[in-house]
C-alpha positions, 0 to 999 in steps of 0.5 A, spaced: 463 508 451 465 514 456 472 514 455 473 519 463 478 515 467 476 514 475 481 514 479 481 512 485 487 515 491 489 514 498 487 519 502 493 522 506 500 524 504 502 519 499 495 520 495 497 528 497 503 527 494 500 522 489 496 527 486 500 532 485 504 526 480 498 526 476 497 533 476 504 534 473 502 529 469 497 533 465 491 531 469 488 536 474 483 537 478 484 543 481 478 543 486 482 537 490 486 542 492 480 546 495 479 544 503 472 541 503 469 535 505 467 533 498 470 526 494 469 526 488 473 532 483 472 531 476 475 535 471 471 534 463 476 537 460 482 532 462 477 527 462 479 525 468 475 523 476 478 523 481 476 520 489 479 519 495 478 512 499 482 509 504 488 506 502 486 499 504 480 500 499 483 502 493 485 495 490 477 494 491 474 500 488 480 498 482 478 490 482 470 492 481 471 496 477 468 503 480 475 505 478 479 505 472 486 505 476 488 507 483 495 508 487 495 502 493 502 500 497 505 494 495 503 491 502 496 493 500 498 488 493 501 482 497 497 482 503 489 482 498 492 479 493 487 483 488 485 482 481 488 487 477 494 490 473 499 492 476 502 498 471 508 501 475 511 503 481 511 510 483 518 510 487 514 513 493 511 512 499 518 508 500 518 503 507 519 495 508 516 490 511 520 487 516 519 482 522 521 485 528 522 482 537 525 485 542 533 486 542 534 480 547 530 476 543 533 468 541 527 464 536 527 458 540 525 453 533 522 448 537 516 452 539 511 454 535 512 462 534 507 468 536 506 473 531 503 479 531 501 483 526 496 486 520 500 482 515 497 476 515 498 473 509 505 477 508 507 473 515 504 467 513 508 466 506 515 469 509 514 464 515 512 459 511 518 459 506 522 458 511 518 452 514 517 454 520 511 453 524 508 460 526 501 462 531 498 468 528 496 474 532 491 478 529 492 485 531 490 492 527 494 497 532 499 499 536 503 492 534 510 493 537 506 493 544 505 485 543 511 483 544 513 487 550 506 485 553 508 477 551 502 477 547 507 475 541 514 473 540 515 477 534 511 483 530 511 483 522 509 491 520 511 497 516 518 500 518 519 507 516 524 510 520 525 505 525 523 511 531 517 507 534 521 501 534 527 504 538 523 507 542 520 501 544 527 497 545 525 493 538 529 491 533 529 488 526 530 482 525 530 481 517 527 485 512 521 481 508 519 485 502 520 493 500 514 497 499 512 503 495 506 506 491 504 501 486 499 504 479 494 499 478 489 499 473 482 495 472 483 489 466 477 490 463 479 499 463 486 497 461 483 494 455 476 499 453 481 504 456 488 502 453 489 509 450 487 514 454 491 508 460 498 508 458 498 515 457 497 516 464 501 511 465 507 514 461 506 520 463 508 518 470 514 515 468 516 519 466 517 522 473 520 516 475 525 514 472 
């Protein structure tokens, strides 16, 4: 069986920064470093590929198997809820989801409440931990705008450095889950795979810890 592992990465700074873990790691490829348009960097040597796809994609690419492993967002995790192994958080690519409204904003419990968000299924499962009764508004950009616009009464979104919630006079109004990079791996992979797997896996916790 071909023992080279696939690995899918989020294109962007977190698969930048992601990258350069794998390389530390032991597992170059020095050609992603290349500027070029190329997606796929195959190092035989190491018996590692690599290739770039949308954050959002890469619990699909890992879940189908055309990835052995691959890094995704624990919101990505939670919000598909894809079929694979979760292996180990990178510590990177540190946020929060949170539930946010304007700063004069009181939730009236008797009224069904407008949420405005991409999370749909995070906002659905905090709501209804809660108990209460929610309208979700899906929305794919420029979520703090809803609000502001009384499209929504409250948005579930990324916080990071709360700049755009500030500038746009929002404020949070709970954290519902921490998020950072997650390492995952295909079952199947894990199992035909093991060895090679949990080398990587070991070798990058190495730098966690």
């Amino acid at each position: 069986m071909d023992q080279t592992v696939n690995v899918a990465l989020p294109k962007g700074r977190l698969g930048d920064n992601v990258y350069e873990m794998f390389e530390k790691a032991g597992f170059p490829s020095p050609s992603i470093k290349e500027t070029s348009r190329k997606l796929l960097f195959e190092n035989d040597l190491h018996g590692v590929r690599y290739f770039w796809v949308k954050p959002s994609d890469v619990p699909i690419y890992v879940e189908r198997g055309a990835a052995d492993i691959g890094v995704a967002g624990k919101d990505t995790l939670l919000e598909l809820g894809p079929d694979v192994y979760e292996l180990l958080d990178l510590k990177t690519g540190n946020c929060s989801i949170v539930a946010a409204a304007p700063r004069n904003f009181r939730d009236d419990k008797r009224k069904t409440l407008r949420v405005a968000t991409k999370f749909v299924n995070i906002a659905r499962s905090y709501y209804s931990s809660l108990g209460r009764d929610i309208d979700i508004i899906r929305l794919n950009g420029s979520i703090e705008l809803a609000p502001l616009l009384g499209l929504s009464d409250v948005i579930v979104d990324i916080f990071e450095t709360g700049t755009t919630l500030r500038e746009n006079d929002l404020e949070v109004l709970s954290v519902i889950v921490p998020i950072s990079a997650r390492l995952i791996a295909n079952k199947a992979s894990f199992k035909f795979k093991n060895k090679k797997l949990e080398q990587i896996k070991d070798s990058l916790r190495a730098q966690v810890r």
